[in-house]
N, C-alpha and C positions, 0 to 999 in steps of 0.2 A: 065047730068054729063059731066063736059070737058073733053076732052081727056087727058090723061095720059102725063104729064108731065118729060120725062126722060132725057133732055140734060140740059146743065147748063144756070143756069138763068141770069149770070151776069162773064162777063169776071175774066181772072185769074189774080190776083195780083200780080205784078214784083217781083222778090228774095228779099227777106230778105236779110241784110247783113250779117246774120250769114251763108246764106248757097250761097252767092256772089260766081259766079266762077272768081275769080280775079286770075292775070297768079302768083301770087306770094305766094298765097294760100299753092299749093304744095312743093315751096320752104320752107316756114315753118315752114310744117310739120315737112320736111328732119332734118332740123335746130334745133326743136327740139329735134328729137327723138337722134339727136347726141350729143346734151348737155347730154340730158338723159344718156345714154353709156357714156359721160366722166366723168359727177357725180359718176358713180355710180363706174367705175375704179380708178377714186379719194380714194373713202370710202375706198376701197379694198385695195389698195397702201399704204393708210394711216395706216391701221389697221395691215400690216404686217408688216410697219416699226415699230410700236409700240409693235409687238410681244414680248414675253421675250427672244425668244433666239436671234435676232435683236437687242434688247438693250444691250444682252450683250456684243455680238460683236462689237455693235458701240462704247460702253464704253472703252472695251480691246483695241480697235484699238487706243483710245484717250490717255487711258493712254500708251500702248507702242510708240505714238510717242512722250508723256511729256516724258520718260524714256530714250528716244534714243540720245540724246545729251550727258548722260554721256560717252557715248563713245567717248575718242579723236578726233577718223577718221571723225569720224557721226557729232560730235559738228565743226570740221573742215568747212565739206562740208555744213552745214547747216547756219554757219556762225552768229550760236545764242547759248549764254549759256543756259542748261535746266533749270534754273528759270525764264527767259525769255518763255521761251515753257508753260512752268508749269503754269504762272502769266498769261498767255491768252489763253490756252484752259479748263483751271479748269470751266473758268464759261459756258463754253460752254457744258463741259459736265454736269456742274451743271443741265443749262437748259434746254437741252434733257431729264434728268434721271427726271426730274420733270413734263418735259411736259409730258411723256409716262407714268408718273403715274396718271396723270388726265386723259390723251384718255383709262387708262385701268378701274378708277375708275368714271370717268362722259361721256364718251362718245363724242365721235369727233363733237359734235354738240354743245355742253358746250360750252358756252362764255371765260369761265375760261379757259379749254384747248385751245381756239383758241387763248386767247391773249398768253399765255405761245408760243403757235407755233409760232408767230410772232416776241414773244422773243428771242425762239431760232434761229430762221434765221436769226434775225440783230445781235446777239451773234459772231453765226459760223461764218458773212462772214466779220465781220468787226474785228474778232480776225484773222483771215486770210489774209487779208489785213495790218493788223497791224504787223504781223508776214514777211509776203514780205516785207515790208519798216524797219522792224527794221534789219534785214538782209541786208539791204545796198546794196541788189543786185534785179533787176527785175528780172531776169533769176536764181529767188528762187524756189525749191521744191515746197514752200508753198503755190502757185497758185495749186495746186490740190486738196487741201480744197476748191476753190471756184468748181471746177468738181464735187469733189465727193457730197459737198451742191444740185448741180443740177442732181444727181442722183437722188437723195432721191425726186426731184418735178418733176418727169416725167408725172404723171396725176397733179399737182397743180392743184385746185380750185382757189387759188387767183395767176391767172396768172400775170395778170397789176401790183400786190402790189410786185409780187417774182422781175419783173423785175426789175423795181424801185430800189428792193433792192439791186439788184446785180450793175444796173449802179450806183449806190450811195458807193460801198464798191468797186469796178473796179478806179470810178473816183477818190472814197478817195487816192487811191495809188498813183494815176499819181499826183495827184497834192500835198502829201508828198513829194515824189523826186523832184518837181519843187520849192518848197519853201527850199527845202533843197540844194538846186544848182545842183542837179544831174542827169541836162538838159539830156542827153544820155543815164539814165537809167528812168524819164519819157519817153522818147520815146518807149524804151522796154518794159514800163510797157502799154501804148498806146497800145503796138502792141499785150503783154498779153490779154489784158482786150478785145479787138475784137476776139480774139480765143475765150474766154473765152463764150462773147455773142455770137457768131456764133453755138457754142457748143449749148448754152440755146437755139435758134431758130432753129436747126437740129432738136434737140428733142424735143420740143412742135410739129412740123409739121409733125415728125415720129409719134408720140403719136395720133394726130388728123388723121392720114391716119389711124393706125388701130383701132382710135374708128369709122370709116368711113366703112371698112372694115366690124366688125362687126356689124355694123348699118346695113350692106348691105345684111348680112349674116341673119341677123334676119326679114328680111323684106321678104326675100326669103321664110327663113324659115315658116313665116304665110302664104304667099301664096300660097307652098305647101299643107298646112294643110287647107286649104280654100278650095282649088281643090278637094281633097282627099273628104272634107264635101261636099260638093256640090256634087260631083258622085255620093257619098252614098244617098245623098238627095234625086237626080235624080233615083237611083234603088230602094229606098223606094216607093215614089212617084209610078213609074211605076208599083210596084208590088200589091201595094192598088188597083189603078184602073183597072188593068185586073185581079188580082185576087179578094181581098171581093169584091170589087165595080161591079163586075160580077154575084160573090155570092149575091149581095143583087137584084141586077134588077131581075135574076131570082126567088127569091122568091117571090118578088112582082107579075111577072108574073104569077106565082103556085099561089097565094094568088087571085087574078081575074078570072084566071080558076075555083078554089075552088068557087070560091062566085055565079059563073055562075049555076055549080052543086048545090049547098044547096038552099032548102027552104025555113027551117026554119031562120023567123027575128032574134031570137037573136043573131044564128051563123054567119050570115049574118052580122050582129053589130059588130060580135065579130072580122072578118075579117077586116072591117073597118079600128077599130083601129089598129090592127097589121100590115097592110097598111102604113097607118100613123105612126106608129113609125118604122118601114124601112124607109121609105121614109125622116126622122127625121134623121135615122143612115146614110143614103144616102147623107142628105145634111151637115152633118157634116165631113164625110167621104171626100168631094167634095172640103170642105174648108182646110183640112187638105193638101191633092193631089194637091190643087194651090200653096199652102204657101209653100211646101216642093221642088216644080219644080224650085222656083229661090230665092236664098238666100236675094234678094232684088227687090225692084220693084219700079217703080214711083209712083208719087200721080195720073196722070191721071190713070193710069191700075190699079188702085186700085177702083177708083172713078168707072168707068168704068163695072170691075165685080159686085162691091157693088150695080151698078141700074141694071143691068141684075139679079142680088139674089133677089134684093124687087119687082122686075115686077114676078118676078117667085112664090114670097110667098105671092103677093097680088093677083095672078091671075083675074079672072072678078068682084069678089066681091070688094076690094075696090078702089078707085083712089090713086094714089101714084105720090109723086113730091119729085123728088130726087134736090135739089139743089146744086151747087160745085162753092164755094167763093173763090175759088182757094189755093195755096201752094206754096212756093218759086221752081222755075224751076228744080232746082237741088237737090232737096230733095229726099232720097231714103228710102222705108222703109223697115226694115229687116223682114222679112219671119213671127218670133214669133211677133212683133208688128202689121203686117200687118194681122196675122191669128187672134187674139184680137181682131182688132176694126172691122174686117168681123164681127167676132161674136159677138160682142155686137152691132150692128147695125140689123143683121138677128135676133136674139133672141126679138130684141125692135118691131119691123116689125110685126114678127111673133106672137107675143101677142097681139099687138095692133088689126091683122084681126083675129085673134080667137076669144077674150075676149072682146075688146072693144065693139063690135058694133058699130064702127064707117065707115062712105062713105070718108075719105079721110087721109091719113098717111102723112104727109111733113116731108123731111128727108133732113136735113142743113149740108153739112160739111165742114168744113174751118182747114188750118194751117195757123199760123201766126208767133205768140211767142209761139202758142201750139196748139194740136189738138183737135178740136174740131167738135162732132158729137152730132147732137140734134133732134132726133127721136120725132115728136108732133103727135097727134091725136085728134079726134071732139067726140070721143065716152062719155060713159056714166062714166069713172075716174073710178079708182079704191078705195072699199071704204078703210074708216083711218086704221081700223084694218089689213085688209088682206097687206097694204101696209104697217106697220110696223113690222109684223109678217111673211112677204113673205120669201120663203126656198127654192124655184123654180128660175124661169127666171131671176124678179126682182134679186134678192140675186147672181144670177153668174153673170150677169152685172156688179154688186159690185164689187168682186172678181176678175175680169177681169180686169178692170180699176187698181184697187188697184197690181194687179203682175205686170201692165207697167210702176207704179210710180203715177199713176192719181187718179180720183175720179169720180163718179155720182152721180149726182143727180135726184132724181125722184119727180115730183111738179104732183098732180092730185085734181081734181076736178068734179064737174056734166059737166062741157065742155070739159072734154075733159083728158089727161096726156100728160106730157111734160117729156122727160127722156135728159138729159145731161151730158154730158161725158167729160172730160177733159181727155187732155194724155201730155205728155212732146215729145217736139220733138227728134224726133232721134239723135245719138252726130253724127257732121261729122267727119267722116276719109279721109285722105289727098288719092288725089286719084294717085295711083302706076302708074295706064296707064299711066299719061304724064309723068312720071319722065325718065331722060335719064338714055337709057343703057351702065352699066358698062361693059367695058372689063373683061373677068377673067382671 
């Protein structure tokens, strides 16, 4: 028989590009996860401007300033009669009171409510604009209808289309007054309409600081909660091994002494097996105490323990060749996937030198596009029935596979079983260590 084959038989394959450490990888992440937090302040923004006690307000405020020009002083200073008022914001509240009936009755994600929102922002800001030039003065009131428009888009979704709109209802103005001759108050209205953008680019960049903010507070926040997991992990862990894992070697020791004292063969048998199934609770116990000691692990320390398990559970009886076709460099595997493919690889091992009767176990494992462990043996197969009907080892293998998102399969024959496993690789998360530290 050759000797035991336990290092890897053929070099590691380069990363995947899915698990590539590229330096902009972790940028991103960041990138996303702050879209994410502006989405989601968007919905919320939207959803409260659409409130009912919101729309009432915004209604009242439309109509008391249609209303305010009947006053002498107020139609003075305003420099517009109230049908003039009345004739260009009626349809703006029209479009409001219609758009917040669709975000209350289809939902902000309706096509129909969006075209309506689009409605109503070329509405508000070109009745406002219309309203400053029919006033005959730059230095109108009615430039606060384009502020208060850009209240209501402090989270926007469609930033590029709000601006657009605003420079198209800003420039409408200047260039009324320049076709109208009233070179002096284009200029003022110039000098509006930069206030006006300056206002919109304050508060988008206020807006993105604190969805940045809590981008940052959130990221924290799992961290914490990681650490916290992990400690516990780490005092579960700790308390297995010196306490049951204590409790179990001594029994087995009591269990050898016993066997030493009796005579009789079948107590003697019967020690055996009780033997054996500690030593069973032992090596599950053992599997457990790795996977809990670190939330994550690479593919070599994984590869690594899994041929130190099969040289253990093949001991002299049979030959084992553990093979390792490598895994993208950076790949890390989380504790519950990494305690799965231990056990379905020990359970496959484990049958094969029980059951089989086979002189040599070959054990393949590869990541690529996915994981992949392929447990072979030269034994005598398992026969059609018992491998359709198996409720044991075969059947958790299944099981196993199937809670990581995978599958196996098991192919046997008079030469031999072949058991195969698929698994889904791990997702990546962007990793926190290289991100720079914020001030707080």
């Amino acid at each position: 028989m050759e000797p035991r084959r336990l290092g890897p038989s053929s070099s590691v394959r380069g990363a995947s590009s899915a698990f590539s450490s590229r330096p902009g990888s972790s940028a991103r992440g960041q990138d996303g996860a702050l879209a994410e937090v502006l989405e989601t302040r968007a919905l919320e923004a939207d959803a409260a401007y659409r409130s009912p006690k919101v729309a009432v307000a915004v209604l009242a405020a439309l109509a008391a300033l249609c209303l305010a020009p009947l006053s002498p002083s107020v139609r003075a200073a305003l420099h517009l009669p109230w049908r003039d008022v009345v004739s260009l914001l009626s349809p703006v509240a029209a479009a409001y009171g219609f758009a917040t009936l669709l975000h209350r009755r289809l939902g902000a994600a309706a096509p129909a409510y969006r075209a309506f929102d689009l409605v109503e922002s070329m509405a508000w800001l070109a009745s406002a604009s219309a309203l400053v030039v029919r006033s005959g003065s730059a230095e109108s009131v009615f430039w606060l209808l384009h502020f208060a428009w850009i209240a209501t888009r402090v989270w926007g979704r469609a930033r590029a289309r709000d601006l657009g709109l605003l420079c198209c209802a800003c420039g409408g103005a200047v260039v009324a007054f320049a076709l109208r001759g009233r070179g002096d108050q284009a200029v003022l209205a110039i000098g509006a309409s930069g206030l006006v953008l300056v206002v919109w680019a304050m508060q988008q960049a206020w807006a993105r600081r604190l969805a940045e903010v809590e981008r940052d507070r959130a990221g924290t926040q799992v961290l914490v909660v990681e650490r916290k997991v992990q400690s516990e992990r780490g005092r579960l862990a700790r308390d297995l091994h010196d306490g049951v894992g204590a409790e179990l070697s001594a029994l087995v020791w009591r269990a050898r002494a016993l066997q030493d004292e009796v005579a009789d063969e079948t107590t003697r048998a019967e020690l055996d097996r009780f033997i054996d199934r500690v030593r069973l609770g032992t090596d599950e116990l053992r599997s457990i105490v790795w996977s809990l000691r670190a939330p994550t692990e690479a593919w070599d320390d994984t590869v690594a323990y899994l041929r130190a398990r099969c040289l253990e559970l093949a001991g002299d009886e049979v030959e084992i060749a553990v093979e390792d076709r490598g895994a993208p460099s950076t790949m890390k595997l989380s504790g519950e996937l990494r305690m799965q493919l231990v056990r379905i690889v020990q359970e496959a091992v484990r049958n094969a030198v029980r059951h089989a009767r086979c002189d040599l176990v070959r054990v393949t494992l590869a990541a690529d596009r996915e994981i992949r462990a392929t447990i072979a043996d030269d034994g005598r197969g398992i026969p059609e029935l018992a491998l359709a009907e198996s409720q044991g080892g075969l059947a958790n293998i299944r099981e196993r596979a199937r809670r990581c998102g995978g599958e196996a399969s098991i192919r046997s024959s008079d030469e031999g079983t072949t058991i195969e496993v698929r698994l889904p690789l791990p997702k990546r998360r962007p990793d926190r260590s290289t991100e720079p530290r914020k001030a707080s």
